[in-house]
C-alpha positions in Angstrom: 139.2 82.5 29.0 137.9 81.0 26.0 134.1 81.9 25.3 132.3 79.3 22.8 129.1 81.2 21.8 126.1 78.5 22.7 124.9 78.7 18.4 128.7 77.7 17.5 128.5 75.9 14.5 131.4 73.4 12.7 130.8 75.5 9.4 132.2 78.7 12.1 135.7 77.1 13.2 138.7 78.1 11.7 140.5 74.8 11.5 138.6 71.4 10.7 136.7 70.2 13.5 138.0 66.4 12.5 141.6 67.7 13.0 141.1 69.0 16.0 139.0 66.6 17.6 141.3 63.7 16.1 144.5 65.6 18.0 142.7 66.2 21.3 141.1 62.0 21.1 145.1 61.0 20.6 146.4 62.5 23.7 143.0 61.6 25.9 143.5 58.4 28.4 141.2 55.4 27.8 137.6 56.0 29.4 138.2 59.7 29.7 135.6 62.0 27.6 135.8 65.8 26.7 133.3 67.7 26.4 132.4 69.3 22.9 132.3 72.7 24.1 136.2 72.0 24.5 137.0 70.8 20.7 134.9 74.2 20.1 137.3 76.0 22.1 140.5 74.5 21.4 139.8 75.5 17.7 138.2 78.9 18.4 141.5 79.4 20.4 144.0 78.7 17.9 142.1 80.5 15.4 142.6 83.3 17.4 145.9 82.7 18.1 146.6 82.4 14.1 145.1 85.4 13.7 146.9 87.6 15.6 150.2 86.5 14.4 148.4 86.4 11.0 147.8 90.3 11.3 151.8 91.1 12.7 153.5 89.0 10.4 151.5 90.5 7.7 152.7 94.1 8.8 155.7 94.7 6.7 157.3 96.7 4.6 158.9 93.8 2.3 157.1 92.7 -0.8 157.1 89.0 0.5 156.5 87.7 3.7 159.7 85.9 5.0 159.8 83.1 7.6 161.6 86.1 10.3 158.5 87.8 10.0 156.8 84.4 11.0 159.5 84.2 13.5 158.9 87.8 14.7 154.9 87.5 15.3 155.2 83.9 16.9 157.6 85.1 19.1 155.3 86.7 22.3 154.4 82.7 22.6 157.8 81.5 22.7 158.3 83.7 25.0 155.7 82.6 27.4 156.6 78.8 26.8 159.9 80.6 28.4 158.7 81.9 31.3 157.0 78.5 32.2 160.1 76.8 32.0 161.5 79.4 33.9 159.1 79.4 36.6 159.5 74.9 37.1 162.6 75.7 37.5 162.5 78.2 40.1 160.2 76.0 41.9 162.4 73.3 41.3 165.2 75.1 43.2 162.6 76.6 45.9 161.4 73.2 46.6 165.3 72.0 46.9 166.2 74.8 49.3 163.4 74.2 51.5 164.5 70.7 51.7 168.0 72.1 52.5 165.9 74.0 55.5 164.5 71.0 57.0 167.5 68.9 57.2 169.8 71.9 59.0 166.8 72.3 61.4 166.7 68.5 62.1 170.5 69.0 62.5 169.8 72.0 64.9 167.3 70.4 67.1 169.1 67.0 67.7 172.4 69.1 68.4 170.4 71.0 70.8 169.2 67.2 73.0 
């Protein structure tokens, strides 16, 4: 869960404010608001998240930083972008075998009239 401190300030963001509030205005529908609390967030967030693969990409040995060690720290989100695809489609094919289910027992029960 995301905590925005009530004294937040722009100056205390990691990104631009404008950025982030310009990328979160693009994807809202017409007539729907967000709250600014949630541009706060949303860049409090991701400044977090750059952070920490900030700190593991930074841990090496080599005398440059090379995009596999960018690849390497980014990874634990790939992963879980992964396991969310994973997960649809095991629902996918849950929600497709109980539909399997319902037709044989509809099969069943007029077989046994």
């Amino acid at each position: 869960m995301v905590k925005v401190p009530e004294d937040t300030e722009v100056s205390d963001l990691p990104f631009t404010h404008a950025r982030i509030k310009r990328m979160i205005r693009d994807q809202a529908s017409e007539g729907q608001y967000v709250r600014s609390e949630v541009y706060y967030g949303l860049n409090l967030l991701l400044g977090e998240i750059a952070e920490e693969i900030i700190d593991r990409m930074m841990n090496t040995e080599s005398a440059y930083v090379e995009k596999y060690d960018l690849d390497r720290s980014a990874r634990k989100y790939e992963r879980v972008e992964n396991i969310i695809k994973e997960k649809e489609r095991a629902s996918r094919k849950l929600d497709a075998l109980a539909s399997d289910i319902e037709h044989l027992s509809r099969e069943i029960n007029q077989a046994d009239e």
